[in-house]
C-alpha positions as a Markdown table, in Angstrom:
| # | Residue | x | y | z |
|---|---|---|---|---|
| 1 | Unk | 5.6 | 5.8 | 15.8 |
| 2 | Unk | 2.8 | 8.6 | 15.8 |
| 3 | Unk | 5.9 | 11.3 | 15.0 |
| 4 | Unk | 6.9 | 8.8 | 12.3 |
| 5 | Unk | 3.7 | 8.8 | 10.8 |
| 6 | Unk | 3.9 | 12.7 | 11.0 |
| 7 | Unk | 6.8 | 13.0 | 9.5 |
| 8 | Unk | 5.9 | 10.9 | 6.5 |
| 9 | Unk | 2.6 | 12.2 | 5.6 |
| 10 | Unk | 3.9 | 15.6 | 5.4 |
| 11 | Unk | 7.0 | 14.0 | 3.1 |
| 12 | Unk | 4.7 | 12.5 | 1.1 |
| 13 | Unk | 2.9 | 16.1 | 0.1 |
| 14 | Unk | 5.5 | 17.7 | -0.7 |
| 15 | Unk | 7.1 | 14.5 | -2.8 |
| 16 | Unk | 3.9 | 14.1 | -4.7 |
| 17 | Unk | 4.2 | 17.4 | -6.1 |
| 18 | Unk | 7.8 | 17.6 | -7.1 |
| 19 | Unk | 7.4 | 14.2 | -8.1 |
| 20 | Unk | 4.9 | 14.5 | -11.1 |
| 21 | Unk | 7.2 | 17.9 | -12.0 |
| 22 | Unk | 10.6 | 15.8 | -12.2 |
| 23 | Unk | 8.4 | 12.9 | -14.1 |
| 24 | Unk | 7.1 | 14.9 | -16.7 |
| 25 | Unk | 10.4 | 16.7 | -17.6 |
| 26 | Unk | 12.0 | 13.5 | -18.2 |
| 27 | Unk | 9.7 | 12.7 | -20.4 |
| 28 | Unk | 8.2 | 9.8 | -18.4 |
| 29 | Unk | 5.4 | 7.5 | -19.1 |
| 30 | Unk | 2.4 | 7.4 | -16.5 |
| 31 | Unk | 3.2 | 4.1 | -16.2 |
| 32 | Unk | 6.4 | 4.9 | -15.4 |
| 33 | Unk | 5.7 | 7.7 | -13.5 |
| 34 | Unk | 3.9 | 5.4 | -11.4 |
| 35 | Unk | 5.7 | 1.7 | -11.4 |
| 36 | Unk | 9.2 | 3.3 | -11.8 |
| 37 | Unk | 10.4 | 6.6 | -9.9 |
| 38 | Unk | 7.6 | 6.9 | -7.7 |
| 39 | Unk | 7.8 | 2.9 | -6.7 |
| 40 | Unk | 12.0 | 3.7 | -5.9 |
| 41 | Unk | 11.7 | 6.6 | -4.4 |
| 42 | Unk | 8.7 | 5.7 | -1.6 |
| 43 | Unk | 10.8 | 2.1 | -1.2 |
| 44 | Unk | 13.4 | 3.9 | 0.4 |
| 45 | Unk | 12.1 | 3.5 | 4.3 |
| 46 | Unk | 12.1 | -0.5 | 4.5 |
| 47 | Unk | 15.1 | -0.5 | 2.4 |
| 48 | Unk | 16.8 | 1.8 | 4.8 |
| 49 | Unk | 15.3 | -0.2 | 7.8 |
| 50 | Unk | 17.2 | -3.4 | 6.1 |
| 51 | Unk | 20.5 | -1.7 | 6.0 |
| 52 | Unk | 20.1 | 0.3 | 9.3 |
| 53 | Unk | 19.0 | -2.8 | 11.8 |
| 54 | Unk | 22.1 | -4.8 | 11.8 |
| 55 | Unk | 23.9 | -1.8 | 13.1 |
| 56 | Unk | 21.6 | -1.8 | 16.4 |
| 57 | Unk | 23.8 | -5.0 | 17.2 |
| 58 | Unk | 21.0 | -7.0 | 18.7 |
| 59 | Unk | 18.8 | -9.6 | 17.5 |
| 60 | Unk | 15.9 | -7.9 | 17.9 |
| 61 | Unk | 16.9 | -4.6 | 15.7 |
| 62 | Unk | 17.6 | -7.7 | 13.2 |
| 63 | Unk | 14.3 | -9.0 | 13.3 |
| 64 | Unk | 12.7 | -6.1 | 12.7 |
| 65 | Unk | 14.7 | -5.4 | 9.6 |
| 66 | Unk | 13.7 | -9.3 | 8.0 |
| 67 | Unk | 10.3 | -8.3 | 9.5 |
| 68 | Unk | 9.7 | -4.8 | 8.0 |
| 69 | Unk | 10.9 | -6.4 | 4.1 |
| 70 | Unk | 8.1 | -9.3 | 4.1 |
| 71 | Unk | 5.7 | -7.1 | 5.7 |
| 72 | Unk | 5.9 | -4.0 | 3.2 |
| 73 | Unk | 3.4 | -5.4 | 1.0 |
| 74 | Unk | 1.0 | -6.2 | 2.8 |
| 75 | Unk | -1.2 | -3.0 | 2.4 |
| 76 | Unk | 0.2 | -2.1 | -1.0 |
| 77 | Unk | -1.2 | -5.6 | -2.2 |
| 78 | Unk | -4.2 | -6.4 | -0.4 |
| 79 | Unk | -5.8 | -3.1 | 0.7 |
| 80 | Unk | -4.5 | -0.3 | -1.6 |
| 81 | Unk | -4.2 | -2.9 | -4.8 |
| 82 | Unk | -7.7 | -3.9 | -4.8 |
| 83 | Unk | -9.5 | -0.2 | -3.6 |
| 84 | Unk | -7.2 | 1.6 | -6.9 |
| 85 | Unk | -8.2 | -1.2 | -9.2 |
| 86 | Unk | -12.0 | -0.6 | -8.1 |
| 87 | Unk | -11.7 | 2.8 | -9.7 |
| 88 | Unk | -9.7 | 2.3 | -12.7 |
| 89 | Unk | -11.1 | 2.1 | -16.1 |
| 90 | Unk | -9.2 | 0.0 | -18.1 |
| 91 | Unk | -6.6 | 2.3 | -20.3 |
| 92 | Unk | -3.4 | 1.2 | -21.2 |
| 93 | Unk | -1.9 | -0.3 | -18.4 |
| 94 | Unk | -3.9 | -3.3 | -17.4 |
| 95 | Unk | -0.9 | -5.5 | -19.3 |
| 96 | Unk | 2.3 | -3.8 | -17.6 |
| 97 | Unk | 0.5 | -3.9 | -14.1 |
| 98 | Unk | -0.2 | -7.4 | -14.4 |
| 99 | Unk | 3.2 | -8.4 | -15.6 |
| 100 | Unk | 4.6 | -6.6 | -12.3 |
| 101 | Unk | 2.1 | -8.3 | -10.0 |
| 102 | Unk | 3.4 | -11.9 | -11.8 |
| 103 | Unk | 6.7 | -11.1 | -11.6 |
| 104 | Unk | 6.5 | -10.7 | -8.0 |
| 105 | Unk | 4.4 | -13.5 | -7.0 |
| 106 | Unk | 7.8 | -15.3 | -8.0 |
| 107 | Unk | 10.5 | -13.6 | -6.6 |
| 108 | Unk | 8.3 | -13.5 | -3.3 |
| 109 | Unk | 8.1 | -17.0 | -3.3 |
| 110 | Unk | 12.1 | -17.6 | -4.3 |
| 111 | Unk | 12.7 | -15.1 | -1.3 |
| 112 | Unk | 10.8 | -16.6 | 1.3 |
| 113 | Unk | 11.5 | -19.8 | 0.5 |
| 114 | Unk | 14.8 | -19.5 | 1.0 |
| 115 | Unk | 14.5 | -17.7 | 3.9 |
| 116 | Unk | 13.0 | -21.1 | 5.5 |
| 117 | Unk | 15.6 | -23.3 | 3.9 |
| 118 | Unk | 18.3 | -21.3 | 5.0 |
| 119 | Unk | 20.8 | -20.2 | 2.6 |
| 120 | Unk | 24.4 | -18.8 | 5.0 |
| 121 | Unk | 26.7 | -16.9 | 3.2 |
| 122 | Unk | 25.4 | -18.1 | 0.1 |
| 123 | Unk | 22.6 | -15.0 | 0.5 |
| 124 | Unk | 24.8 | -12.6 | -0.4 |
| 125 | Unk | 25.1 | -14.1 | -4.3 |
| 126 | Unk | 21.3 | -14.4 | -4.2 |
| 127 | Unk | 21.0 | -10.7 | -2.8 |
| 128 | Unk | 22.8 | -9.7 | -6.0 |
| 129 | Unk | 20.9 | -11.7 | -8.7 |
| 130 | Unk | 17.8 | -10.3 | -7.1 |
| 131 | Unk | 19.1 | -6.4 | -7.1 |
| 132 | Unk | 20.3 | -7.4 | -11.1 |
| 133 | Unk | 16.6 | -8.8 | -11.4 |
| 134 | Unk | 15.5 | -5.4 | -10.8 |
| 135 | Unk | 17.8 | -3.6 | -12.9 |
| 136 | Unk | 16.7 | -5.2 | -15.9 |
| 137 | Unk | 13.2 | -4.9 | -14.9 |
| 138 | Unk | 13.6 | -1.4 | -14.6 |
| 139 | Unk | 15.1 | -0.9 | -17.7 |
| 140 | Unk | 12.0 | -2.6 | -19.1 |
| 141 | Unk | 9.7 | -0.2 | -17.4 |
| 142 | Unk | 11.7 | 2.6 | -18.7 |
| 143 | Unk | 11.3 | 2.2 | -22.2 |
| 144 | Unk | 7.7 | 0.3 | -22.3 |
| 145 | Unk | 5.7 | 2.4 | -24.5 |
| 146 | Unk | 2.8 | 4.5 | -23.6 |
| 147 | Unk | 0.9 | 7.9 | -22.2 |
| 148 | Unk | 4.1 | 10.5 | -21.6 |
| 149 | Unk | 3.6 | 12.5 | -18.4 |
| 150 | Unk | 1.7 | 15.6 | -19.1 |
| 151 | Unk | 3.1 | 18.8 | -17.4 |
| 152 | Unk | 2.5 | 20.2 | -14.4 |
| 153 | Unk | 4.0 | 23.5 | -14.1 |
| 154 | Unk | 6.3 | 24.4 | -11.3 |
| 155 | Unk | 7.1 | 22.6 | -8.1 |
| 156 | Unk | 6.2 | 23.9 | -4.7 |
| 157 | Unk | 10.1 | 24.9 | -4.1 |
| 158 | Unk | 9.8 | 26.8 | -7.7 |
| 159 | Unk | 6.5 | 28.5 | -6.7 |
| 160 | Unk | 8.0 | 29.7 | -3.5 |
| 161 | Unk | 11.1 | 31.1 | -5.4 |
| 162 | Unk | 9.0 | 32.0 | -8.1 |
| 163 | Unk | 11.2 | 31.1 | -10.8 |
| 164 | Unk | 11.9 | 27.6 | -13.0 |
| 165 | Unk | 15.1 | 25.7 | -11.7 |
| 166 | Unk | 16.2 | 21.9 | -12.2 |
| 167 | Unk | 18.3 | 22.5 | -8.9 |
| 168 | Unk | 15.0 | 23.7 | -6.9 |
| 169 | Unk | 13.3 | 20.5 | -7.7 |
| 170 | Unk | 15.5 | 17.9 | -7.2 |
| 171 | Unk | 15.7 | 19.9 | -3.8 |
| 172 | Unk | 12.3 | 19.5 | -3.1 |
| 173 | Unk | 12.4 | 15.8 | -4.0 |
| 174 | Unk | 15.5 | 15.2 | -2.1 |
| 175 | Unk | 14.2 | 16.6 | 1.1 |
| 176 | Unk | 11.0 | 14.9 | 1.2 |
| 177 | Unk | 12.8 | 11.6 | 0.5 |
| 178 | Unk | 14.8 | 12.2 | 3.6 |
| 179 | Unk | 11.7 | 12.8 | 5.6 |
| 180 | Unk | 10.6 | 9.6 | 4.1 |
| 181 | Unk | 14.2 | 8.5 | 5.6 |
| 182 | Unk | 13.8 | 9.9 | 9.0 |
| 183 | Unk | 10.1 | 8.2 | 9.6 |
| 184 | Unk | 11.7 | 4.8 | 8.9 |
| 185 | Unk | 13.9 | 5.4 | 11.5 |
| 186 | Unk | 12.3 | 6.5 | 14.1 |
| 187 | Unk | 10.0 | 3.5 | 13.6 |
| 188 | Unk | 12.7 | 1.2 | 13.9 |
| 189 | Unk | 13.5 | 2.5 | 17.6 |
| 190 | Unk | 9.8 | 2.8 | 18.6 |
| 191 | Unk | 9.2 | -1.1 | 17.1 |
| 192 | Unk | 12.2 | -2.4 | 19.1 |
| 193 | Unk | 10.3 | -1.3 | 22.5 |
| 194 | Unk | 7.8 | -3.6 | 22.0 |
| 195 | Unk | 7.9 | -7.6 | 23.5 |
| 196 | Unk | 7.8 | -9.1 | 20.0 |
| 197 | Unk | 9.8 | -6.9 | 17.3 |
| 198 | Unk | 8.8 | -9.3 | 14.7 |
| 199 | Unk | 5.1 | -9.5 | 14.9 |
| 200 | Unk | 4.9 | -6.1 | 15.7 |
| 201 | Unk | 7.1 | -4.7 | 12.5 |
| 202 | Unk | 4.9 | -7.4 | 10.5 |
| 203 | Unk | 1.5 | -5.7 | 11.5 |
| 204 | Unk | 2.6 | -1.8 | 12.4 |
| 205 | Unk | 5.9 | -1.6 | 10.3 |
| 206 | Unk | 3.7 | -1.4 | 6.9 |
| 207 | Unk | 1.3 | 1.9 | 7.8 |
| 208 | Unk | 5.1 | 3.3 | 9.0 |
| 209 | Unk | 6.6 | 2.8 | 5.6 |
| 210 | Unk | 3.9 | 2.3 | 3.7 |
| 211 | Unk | 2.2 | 5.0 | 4.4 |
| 212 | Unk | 3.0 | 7.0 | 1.9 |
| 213 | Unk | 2.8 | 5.0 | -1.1 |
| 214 | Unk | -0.8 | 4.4 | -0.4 |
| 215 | Unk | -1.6 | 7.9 | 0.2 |
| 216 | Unk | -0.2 | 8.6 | -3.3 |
| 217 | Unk | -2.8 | 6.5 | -5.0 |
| 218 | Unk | -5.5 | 7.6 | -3.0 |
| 219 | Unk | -4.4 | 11.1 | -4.3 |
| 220 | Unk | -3.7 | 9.9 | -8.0 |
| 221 | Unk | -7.4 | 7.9 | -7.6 |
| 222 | Unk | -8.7 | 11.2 | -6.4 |
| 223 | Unk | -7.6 | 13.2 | -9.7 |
| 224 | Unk | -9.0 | 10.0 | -12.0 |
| 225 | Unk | -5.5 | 8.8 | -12.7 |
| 226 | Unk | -6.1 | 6.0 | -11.3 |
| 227 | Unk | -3.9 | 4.1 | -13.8 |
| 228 | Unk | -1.1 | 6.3 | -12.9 |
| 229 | Unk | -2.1 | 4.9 | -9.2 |
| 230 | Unk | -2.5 | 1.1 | -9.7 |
| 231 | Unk | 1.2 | 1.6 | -11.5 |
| 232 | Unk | 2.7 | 2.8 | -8.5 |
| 233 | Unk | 1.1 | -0.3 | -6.4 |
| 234 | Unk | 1.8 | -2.8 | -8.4 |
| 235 | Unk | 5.5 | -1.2 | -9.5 |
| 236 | Unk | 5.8 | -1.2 | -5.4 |
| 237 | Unk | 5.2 | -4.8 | -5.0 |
| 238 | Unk | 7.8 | -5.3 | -7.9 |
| 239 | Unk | 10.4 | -3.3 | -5.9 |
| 240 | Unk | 9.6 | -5.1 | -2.8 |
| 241 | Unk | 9.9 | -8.1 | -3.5 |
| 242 | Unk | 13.0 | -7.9 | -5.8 |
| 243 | Unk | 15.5 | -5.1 | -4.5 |
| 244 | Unk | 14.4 | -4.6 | -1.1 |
| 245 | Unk | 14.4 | -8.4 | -0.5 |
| 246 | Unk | 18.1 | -8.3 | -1.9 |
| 247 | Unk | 19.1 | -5.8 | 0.4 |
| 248 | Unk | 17.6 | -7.7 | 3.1 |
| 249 | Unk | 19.4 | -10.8 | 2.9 |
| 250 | Unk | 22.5 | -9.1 | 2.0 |
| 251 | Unk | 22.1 | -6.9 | 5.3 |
| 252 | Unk | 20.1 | -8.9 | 7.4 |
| 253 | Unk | 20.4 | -12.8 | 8.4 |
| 254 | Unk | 17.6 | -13.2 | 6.2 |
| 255 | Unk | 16.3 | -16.3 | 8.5 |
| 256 | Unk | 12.3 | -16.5 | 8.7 |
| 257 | Unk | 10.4 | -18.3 | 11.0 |
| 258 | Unk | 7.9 | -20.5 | 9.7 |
| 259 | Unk | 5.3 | -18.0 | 9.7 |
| 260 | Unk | 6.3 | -16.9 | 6.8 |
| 261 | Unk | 5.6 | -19.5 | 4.5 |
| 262 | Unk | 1.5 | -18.6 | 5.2 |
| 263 | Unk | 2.5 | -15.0 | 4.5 |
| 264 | Unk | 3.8 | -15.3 | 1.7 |
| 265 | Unk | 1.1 | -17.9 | 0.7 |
| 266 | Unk | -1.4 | -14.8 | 1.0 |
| 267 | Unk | 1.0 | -12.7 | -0.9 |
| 268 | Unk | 1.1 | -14.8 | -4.0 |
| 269 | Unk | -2.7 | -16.1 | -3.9 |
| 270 | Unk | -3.4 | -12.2 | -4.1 |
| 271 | Unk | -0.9 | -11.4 | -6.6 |
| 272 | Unk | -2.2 | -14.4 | -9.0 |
| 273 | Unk | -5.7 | -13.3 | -8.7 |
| 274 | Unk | -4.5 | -9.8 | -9.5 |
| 275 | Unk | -3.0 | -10.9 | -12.3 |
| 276 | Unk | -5.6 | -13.0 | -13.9 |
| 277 | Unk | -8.4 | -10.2 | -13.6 |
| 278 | Unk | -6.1 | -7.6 | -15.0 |
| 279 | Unk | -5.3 | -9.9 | -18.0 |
| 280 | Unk | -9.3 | -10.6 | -18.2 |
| 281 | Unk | -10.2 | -7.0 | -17.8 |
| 282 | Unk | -12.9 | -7.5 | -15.0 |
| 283 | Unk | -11.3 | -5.9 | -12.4 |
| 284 | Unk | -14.7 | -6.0 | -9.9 |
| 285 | Unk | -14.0 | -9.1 | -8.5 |
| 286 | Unk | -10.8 | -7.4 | -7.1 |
| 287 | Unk | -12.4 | -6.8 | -4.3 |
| 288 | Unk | -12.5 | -10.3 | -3.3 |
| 289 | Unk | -8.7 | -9.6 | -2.9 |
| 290 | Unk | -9.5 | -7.5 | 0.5 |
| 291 | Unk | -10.9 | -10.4 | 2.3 |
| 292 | Unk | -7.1 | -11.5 | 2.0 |
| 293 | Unk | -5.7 | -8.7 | 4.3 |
| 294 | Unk | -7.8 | -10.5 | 7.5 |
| 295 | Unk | -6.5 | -13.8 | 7.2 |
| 296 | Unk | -2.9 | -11.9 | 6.7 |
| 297 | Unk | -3.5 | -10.0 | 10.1 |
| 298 | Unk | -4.4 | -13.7 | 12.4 |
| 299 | Unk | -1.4 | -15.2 | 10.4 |
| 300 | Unk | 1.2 | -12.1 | 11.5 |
| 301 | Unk | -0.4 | -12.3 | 14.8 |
């Protein structure tokens, strides 16, 4: 876990960079920036764990792939939400970001819930209206109107090379998506050592995959684009619980226990409370979203 960790905190420095770069020569929103390529590309490792833990051929490895999808937002939502929002004054975004949270209180719910009910082959139709869902939402995201990226110069590979190139970039942002990749896997066979693969990718799995997307905002916060932050958070928790939660009950069994339910209780209480002080503008109270993340860690447990 601790050379996971390693390897996606170095990704992540080297992706922030050529991130922002690739953003703002597409001509991207911050809010886009944020919600939409930042939010896809830093979902890869719990998607990947999804795909990759059926192919362990053991319960457990399966486990741990439901596990890792209904755990990935629990630090995006109710630590990193609430701390971004703390800083974030209020410009532009507050509508968009409180759309995404309200969108995914619902498909969370949809997901879980059937999880519980129990769905058999009949997951695999749901898996694809939920991966569609996204699609469309993405679009959305793409065209919404607002502050364009501004420009950043060269990427670290372009420094190096000290010249301009399209090809360099996407390098850069290639390679640090495949550490991303390689974290997420090595967590997967460090979590399936453990006596109970399901609590422990519920309360570990989240710092291995999620890592990365928090230490983003925390950098964006850092720089006072903090909406560009709370975008990626929020666009996270969209991703989540929409195309990751397709893949996983198109790759996975996608059979909770009943655990669950009280997770995902947490998830949307937090979510609707997001939601109604971004659409109030008081985003203060936020903090009273942290007090969440305890009750989330006795319920895992």
């Amino acid at each position: 876990m601790a050379a996971g960790a390693v390897f996606l905190f170095l990704s992540t420095v080297v992706f922030v960079d050529g991130v922002e770069v690739l953003s703002s020569r597409l001509g991207l929103t911050r809010f886009a920036t944020g919600a939409l390529l930042a939010a896809v590309l830093t979902a890869l490792p719990e998607t990947v764990i999804a795909i990759l833990s059926p192919i362990h051929g053991d319960a457990e490895a399966m486990l741990v792939g439901m596990g890792s999808v209904l755990a990935a937002p629990s630090i995006t939502l109710l630590l990193a939400g609430p701390v971004a929002l703390l800083f974030w004054r209020g410009n532009g975004v507050g509508r968009l970001v409180a759309r995404n949270y309200l969108v995914f209180a619902v498909f969370i719910a949809v997901a879980v819930g059937f999880a519980l009910w129990g769905l058999g082959v009949y997951r695999y139709v749901l898996g694809l209206l939920f991966l569609l869902s996204y699609v469309l939402l993405a679009r959305s995201m793409l065209f919404e109107e607002g502050e364009l990226m501004e420009s950043h110069g060269n990427s670290f590979l372009e420094r190096l090379a000290k010249r301009r190139s399209t090809p360099l970039l996407l390098t850069q942002v290639g390679l640090s998506s495949a550490g991303l990749l390689a974290g997420a896997d090595v967590f997967i066979d460090a979590a399936l050592r453990f006596a109970n693969p399901f609590v422990i990718s519920l309360l570990v799995s989240p710092f291995a995959t999620c890592l990365q997307e928090v230490l983003m905002a925390f950098y964006w916060v850092f720089r006072r684009k903090a909406d560009i932050a709370v975008s990626l958070l929020s666009g996270e928790n969209l991703i989540q619980a929409t195309f990751v939660a397709g893949v996983g009950m198109i790759f996975t069994e996608w059979s909770l226990p009943s655990s669950a339910a009280a997770v995902a209780a947490i998830y949307v209480l937090a979510a609707m409370l997001l939601t109604v002080f971004l659409y109030s503008g008081r985003t203060r109270p936020v903090a009273a979203v942290l007090i969440l993340y305890p009750l989330y860690i006795v319920t895992a447990g």
